[in-house]
Biotite code that builds the C-alpha atoms (Angstrom):
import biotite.structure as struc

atoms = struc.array([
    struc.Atom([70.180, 115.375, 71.122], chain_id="A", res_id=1, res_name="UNK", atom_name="CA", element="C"),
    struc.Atom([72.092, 117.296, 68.718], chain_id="A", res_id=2, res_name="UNK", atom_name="CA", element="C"),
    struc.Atom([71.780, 121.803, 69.140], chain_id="A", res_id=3, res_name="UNK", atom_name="CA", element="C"),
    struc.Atom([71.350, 121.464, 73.032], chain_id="A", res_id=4, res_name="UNK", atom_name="CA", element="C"),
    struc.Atom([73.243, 124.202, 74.722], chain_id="A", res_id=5, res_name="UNK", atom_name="CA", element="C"),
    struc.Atom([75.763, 122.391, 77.738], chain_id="A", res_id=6, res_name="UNK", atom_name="CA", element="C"),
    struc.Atom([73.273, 124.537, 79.979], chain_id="A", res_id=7, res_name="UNK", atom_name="CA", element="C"),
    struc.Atom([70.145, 122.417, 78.662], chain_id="A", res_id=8, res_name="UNK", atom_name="CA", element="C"),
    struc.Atom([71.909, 119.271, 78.841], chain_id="A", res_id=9, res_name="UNK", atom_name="CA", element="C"),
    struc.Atom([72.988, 119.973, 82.354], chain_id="A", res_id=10, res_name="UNK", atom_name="CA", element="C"),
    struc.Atom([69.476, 120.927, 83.272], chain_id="A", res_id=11, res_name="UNK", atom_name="CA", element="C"),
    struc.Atom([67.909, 117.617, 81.728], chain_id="A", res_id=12, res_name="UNK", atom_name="CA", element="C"),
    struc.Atom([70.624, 115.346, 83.408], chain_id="A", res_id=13, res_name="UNK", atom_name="CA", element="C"),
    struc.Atom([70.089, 117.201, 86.776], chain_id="A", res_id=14, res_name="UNK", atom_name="CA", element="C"),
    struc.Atom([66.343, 116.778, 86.205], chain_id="A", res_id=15, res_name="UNK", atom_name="CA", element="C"),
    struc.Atom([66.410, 112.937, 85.639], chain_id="A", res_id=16, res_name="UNK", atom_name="CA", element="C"),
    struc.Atom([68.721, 112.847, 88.757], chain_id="A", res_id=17, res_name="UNK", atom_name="CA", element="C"),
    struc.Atom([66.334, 114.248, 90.738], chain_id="A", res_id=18, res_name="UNK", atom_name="CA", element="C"),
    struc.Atom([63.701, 111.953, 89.627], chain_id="A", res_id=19, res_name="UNK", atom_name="CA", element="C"),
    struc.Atom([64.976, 108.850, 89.546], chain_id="A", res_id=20, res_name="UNK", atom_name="CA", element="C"),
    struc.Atom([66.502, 109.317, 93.207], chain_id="A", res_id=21, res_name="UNK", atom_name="CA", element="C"),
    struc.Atom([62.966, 110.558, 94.149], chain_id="A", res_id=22, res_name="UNK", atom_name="CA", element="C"),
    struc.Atom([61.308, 107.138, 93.103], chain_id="A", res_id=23, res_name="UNK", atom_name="CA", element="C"),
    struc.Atom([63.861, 105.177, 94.953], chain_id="A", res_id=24, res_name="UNK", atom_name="CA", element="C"),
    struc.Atom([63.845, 107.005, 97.693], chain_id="A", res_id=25, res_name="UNK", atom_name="CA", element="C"),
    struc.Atom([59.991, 106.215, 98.010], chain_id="A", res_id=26, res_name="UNK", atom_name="CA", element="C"),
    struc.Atom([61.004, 103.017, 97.039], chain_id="A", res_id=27, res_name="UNK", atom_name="CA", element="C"),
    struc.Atom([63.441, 102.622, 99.865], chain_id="A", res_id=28, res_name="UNK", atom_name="CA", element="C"),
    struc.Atom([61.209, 104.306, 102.545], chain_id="A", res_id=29, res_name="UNK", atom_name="CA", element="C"),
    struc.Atom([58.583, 101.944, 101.370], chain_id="A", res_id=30, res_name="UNK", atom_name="CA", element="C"),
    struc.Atom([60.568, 98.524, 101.845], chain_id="A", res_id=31, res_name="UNK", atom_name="CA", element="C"),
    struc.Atom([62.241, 99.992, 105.217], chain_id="A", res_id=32, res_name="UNK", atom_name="CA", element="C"),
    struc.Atom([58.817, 101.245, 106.929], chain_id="A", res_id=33, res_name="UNK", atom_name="CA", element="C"),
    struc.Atom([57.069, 98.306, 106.812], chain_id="A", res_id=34, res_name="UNK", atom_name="CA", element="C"),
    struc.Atom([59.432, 95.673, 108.559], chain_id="A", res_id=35, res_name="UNK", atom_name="CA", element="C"),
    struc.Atom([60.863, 98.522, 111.059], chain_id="A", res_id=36, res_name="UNK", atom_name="CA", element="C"),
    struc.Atom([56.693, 99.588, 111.792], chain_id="A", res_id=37, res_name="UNK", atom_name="CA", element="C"),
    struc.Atom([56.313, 95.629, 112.488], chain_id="A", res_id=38, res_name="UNK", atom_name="CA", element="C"),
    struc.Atom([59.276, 94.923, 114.537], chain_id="A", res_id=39, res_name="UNK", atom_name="CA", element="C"),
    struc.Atom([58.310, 98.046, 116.449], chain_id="A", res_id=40, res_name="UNK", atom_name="CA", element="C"),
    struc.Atom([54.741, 96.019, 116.733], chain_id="A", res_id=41, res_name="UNK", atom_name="CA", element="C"),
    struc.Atom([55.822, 92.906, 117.256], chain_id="A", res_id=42, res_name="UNK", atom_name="CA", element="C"),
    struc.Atom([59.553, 92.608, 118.934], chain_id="A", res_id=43, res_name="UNK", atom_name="CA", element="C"),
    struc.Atom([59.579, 92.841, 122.350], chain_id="A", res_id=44, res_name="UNK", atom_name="CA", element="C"),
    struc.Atom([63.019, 94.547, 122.518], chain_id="A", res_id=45, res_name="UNK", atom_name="CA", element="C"),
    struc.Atom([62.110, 97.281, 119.262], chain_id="A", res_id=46, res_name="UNK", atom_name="CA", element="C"),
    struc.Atom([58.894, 98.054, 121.403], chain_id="A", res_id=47, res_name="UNK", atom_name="CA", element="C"),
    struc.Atom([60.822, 99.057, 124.005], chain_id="A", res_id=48, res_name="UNK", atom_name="CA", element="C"),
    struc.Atom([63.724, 100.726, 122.565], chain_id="A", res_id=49, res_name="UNK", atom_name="CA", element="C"),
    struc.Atom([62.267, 102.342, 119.499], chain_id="A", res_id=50, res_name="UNK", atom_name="CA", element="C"),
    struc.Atom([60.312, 105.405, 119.697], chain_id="A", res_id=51, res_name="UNK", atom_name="CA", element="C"),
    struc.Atom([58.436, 107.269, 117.451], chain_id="A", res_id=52, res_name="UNK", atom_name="CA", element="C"),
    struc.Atom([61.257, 109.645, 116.515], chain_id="A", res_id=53, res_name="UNK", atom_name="CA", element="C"),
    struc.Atom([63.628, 106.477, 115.974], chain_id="A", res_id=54, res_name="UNK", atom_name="CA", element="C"),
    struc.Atom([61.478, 105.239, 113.540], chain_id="A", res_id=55, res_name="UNK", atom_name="CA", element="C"),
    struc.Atom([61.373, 108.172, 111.624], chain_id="A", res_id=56, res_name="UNK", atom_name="CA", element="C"),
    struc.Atom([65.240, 108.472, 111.630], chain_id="A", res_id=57, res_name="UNK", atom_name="CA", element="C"),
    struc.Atom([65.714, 104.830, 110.350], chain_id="A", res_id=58, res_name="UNK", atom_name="CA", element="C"),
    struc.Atom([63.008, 105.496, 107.374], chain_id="A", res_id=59, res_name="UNK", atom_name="CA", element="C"),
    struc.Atom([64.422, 108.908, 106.728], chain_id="A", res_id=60, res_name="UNK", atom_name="CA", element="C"),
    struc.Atom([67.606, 107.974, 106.322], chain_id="A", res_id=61, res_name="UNK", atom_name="CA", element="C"),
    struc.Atom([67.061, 105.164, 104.363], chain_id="A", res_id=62, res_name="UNK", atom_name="CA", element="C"),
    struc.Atom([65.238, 107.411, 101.967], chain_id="A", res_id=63, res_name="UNK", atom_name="CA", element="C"),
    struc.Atom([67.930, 109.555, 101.792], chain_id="A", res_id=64, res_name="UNK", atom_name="CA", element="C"),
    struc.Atom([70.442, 107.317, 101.561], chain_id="A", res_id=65, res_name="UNK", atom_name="CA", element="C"),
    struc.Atom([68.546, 106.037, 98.088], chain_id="A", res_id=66, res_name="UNK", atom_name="CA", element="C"),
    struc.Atom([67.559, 109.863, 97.047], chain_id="A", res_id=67, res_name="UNK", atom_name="CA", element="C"),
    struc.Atom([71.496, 110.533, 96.611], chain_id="A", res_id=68, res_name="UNK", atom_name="CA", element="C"),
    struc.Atom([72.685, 107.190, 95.667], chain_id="A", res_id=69, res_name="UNK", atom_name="CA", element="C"),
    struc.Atom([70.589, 107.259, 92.874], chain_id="A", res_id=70, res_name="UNK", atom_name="CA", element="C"),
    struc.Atom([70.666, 110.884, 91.738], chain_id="A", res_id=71, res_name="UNK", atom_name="CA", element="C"),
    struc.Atom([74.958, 110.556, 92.000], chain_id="A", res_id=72, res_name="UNK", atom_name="CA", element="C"),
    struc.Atom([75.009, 107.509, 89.980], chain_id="A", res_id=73, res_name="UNK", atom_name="CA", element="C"),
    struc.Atom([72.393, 109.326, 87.327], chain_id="A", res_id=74, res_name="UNK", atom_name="CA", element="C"),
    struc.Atom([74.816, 112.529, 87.115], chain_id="A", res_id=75, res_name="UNK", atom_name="CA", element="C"),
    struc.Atom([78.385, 110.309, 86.771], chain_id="A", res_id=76, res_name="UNK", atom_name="CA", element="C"),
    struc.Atom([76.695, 107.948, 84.430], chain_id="A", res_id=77, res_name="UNK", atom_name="CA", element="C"),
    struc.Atom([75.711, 111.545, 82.434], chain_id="A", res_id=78, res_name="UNK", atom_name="CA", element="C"),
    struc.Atom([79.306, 112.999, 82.954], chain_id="A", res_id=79, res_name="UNK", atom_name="CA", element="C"),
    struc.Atom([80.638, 109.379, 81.651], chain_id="A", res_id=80, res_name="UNK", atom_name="CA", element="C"),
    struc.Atom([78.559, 109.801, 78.501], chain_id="A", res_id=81, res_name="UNK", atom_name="CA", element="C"),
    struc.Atom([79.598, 113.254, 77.582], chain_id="A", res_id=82, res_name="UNK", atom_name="CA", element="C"),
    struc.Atom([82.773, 112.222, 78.266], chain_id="A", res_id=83, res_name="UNK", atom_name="CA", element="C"),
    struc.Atom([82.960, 108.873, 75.810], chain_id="A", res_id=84, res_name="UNK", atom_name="CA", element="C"),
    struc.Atom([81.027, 111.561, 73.189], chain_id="A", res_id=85, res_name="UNK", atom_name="CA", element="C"),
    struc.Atom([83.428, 113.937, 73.196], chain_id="A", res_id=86, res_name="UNK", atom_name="CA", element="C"),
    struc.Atom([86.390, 111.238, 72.830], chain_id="A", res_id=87, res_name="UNK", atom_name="CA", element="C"),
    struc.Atom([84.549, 109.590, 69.897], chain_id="A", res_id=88, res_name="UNK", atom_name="CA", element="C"),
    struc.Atom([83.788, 112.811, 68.501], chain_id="A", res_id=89, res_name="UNK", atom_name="CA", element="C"),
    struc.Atom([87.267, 114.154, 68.521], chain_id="A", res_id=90, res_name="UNK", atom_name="CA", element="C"),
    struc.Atom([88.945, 110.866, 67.246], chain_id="A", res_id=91, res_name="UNK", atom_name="CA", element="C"),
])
């Protein structure tokens, strides 16, 4: 992507950050809220224990947790490949 300003190229790797980390994070809610909804169900001991707002705290986090794994991983994997371009470039 050759004549892209460092501003543009920062925007575009910010934007696929934020996308890809917004897919796994419905991703990761996804495969979290269905066995913690059933155990809440099901399990005698997660009835009991687990209320409404719990539930929403272990989904949530999980989503976040995948929202910023993601997106970090997307922005050094970026940084890594302007950095390998510029050392090719310059040798």
């Amino acid at each position: 992507m050759a004549g892209r300003s460092p501003k543009e190229e920062s925007s575009a790797a910010v934007r696929e950050a934020v996308l890809l980390g917004g897919k796994n994070a419905a991703i990761a809610g996804t495969v979290v809220a269905v066995p913690t909804l059933v155990a809440c169900r099901v399990l005698p001991w997660a009835k009991h224990n687990l209320n409404y707002t719990a539930q929403a705290l272990i989904i949530s986090a999980a989503c976040i947790a995948g929202f910023f794994i993601t997106a970090d991983k997307t922005i050094l994997r970026n940084a890594r490949q302007n950095t390998i371009g510029r050392i090719d470039k310059s040798t």
